[in-house]
N, CA, C and O of each residue as an XYZ file, in Angstrom:
300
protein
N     -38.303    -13.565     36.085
C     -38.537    -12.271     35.466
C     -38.231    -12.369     33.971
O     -37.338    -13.116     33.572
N     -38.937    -11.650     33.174
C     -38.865    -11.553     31.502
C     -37.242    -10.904     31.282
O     -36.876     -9.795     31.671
N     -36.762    -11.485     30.864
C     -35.630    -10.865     30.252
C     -35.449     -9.820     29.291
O     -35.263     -9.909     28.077
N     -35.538     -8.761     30.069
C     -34.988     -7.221     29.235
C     -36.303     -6.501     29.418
O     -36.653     -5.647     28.603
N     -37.391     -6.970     30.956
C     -38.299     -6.264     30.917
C     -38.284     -5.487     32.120
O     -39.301     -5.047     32.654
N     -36.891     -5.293     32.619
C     -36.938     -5.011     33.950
C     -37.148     -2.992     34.011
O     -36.869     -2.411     32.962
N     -37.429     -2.470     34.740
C     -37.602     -1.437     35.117
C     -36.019     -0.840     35.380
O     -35.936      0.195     34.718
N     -35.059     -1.035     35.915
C     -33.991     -0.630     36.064
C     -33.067     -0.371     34.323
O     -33.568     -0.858     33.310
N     -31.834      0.376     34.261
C     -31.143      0.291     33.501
C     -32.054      0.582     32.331
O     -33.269      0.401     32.248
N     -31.092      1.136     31.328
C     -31.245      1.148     29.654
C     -33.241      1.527     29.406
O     -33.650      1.464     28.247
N     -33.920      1.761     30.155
C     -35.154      2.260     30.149
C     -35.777      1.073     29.277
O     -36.266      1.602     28.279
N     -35.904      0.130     29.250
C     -36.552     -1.203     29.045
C     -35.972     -1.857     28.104
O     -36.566     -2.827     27.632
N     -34.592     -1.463     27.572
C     -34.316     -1.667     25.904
C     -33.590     -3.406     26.297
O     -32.795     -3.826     27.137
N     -34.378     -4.017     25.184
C     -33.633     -5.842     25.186
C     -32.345     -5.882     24.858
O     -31.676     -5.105     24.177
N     -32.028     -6.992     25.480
C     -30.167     -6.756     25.149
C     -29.984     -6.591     23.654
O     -29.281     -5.819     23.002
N     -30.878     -7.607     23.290
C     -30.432     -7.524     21.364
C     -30.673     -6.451     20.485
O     -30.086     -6.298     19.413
N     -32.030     -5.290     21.207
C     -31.545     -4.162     20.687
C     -30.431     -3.186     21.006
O     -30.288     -2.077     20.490
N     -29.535     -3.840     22.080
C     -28.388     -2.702     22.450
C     -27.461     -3.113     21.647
O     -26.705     -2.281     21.145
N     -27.293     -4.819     21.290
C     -26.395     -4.888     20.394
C     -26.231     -5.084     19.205
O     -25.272     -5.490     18.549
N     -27.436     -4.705     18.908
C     -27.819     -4.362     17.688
C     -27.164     -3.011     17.289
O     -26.354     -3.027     16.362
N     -27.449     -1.856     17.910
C     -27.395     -0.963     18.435
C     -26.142     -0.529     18.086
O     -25.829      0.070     17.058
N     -25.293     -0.938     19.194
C     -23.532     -0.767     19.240
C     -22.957     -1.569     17.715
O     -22.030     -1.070     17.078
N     -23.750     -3.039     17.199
C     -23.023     -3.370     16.530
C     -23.226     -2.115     14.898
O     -22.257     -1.920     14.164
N     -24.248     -1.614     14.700
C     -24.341     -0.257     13.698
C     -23.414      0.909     13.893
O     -22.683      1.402     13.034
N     -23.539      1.254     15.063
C     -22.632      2.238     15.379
C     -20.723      1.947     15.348
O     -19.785      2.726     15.178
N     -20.786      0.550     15.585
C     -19.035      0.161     15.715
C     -19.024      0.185     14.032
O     -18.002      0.766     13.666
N     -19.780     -0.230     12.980
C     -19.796     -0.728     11.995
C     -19.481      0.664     11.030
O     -18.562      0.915     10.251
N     -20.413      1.266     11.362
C     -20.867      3.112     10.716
C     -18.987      3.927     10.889
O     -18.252      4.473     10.067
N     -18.833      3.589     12.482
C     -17.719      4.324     12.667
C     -16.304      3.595     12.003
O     -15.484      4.273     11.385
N     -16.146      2.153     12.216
C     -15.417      1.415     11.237
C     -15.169      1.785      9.597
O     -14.119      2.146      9.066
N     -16.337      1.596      9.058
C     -16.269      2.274      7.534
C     -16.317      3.756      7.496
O     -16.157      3.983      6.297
N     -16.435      4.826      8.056
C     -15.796      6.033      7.766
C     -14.347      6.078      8.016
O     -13.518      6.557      7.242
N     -14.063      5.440      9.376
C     -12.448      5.752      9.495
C     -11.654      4.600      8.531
O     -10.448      4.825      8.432
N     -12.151      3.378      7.792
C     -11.624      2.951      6.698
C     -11.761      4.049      5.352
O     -10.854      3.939      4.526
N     -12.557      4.835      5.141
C     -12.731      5.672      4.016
C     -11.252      6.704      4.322
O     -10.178      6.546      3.742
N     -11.539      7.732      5.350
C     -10.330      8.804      5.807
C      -9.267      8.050      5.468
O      -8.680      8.513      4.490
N      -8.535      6.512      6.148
C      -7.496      6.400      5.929
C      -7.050      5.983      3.920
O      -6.232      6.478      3.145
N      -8.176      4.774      3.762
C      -7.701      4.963      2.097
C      -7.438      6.554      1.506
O      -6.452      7.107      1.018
N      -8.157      6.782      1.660
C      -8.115      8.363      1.099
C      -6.680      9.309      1.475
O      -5.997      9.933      0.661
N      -6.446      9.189      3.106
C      -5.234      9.666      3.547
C      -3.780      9.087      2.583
O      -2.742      9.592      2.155
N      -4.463      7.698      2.562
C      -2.850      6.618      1.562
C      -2.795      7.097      0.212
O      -1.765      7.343     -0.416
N      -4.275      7.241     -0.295
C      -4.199      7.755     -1.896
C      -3.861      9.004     -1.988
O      -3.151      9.076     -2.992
N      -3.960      9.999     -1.528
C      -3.550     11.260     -1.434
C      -1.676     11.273     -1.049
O      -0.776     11.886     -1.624
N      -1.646     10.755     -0.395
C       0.342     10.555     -0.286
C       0.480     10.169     -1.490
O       0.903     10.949     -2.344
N       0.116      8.768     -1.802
C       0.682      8.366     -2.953
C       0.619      9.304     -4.058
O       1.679      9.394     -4.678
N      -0.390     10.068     -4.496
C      -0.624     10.766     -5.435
C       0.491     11.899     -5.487
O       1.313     11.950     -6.402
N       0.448     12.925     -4.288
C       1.319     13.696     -4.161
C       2.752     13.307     -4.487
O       3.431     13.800     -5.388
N       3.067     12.497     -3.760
C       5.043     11.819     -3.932
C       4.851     11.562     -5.344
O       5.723     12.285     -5.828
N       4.272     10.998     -6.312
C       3.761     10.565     -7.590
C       4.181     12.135     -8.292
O       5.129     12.142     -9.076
N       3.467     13.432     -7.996
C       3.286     14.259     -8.280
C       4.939     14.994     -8.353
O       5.533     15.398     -9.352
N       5.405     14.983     -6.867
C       6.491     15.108     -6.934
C       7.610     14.781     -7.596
O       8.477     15.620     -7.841
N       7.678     13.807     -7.870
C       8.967     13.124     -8.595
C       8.643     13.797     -9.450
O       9.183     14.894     -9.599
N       7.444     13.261    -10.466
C       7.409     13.778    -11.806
C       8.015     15.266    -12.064
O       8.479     15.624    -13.146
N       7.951     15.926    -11.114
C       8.050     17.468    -11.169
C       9.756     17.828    -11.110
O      10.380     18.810    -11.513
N      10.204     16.547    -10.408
C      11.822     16.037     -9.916
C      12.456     15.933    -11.642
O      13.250     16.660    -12.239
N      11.814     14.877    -12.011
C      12.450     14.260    -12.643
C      12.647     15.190    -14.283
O      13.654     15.203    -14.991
N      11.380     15.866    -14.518
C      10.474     17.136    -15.626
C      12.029     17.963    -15.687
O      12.821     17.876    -16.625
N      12.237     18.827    -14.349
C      13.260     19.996    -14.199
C      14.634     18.912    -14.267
O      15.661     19.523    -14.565
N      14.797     17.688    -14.084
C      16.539     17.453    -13.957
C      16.443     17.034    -16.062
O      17.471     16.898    -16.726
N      15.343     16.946    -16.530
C      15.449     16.568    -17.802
C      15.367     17.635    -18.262
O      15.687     17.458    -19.438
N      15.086     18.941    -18.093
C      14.852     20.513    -18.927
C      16.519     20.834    -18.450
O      17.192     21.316    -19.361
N      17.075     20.666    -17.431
C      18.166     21.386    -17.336
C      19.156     20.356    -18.390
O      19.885     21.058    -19.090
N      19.280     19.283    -18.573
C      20.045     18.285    -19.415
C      19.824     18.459    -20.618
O      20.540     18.330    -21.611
N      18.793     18.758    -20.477
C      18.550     18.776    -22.443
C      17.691     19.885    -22.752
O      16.652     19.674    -23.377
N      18.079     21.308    -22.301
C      17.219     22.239    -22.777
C      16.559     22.667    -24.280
O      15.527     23.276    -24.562
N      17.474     22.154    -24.996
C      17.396     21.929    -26.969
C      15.825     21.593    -26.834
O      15.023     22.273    -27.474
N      15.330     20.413    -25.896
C      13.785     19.644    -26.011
C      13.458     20.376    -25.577
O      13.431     19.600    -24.621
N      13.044     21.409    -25.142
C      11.663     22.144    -24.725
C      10.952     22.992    -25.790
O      10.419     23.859    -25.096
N      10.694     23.201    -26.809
C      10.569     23.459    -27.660
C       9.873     22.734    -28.601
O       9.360     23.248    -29.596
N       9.820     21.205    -28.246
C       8.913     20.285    -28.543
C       7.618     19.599    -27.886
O       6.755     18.934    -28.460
N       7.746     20.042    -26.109
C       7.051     19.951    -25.374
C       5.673     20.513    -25.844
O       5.427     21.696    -26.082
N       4.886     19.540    -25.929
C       3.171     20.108    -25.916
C       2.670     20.863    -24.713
O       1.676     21.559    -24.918
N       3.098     20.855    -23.678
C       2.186     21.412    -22.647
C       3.877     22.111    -21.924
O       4.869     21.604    -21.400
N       3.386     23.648    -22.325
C       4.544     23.994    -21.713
C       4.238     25.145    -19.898
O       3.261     25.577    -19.287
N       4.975     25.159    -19.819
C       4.964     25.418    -18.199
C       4.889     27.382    -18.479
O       4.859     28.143    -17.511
């Protein structure tokens, strides 16, 4: 019998288009859930980044309030 011409199963489809097939779809779903997670890591990082600065901004305004007054971008 022809291989992948059988009447049963998968409605005539050749193996190499199934894994063809699955290998697009594993591939498609691979690189989106690599996108979400970079994105998930850059977004933490950014935020904690965000944070400190905001940490570190207020423990330097309460120490040296005299400098705010020189600050370009004031709050």
């Amino acid at each position: 019998m022809i291989r992948g011409a059988s009447s049963e199963g998968r409605a005539g489809m050749s193996d190499e288009a199934v894994v063809g097939m699955l290998y697009s779809l594993f591939t498609g779903v691979g690189i989106i859930v690599f996108l979400f997670v970079s994105f998930f890591f850059y977004h933490r990082r950014v935020v904690g980044r965000r944070q400190r600065e905001m940490e570190y901004r207020d423990y330097c305004e309460r120490m040296r309030p005299d400098l705010l007054r020189f600050r370009s971008n004031p709050r």
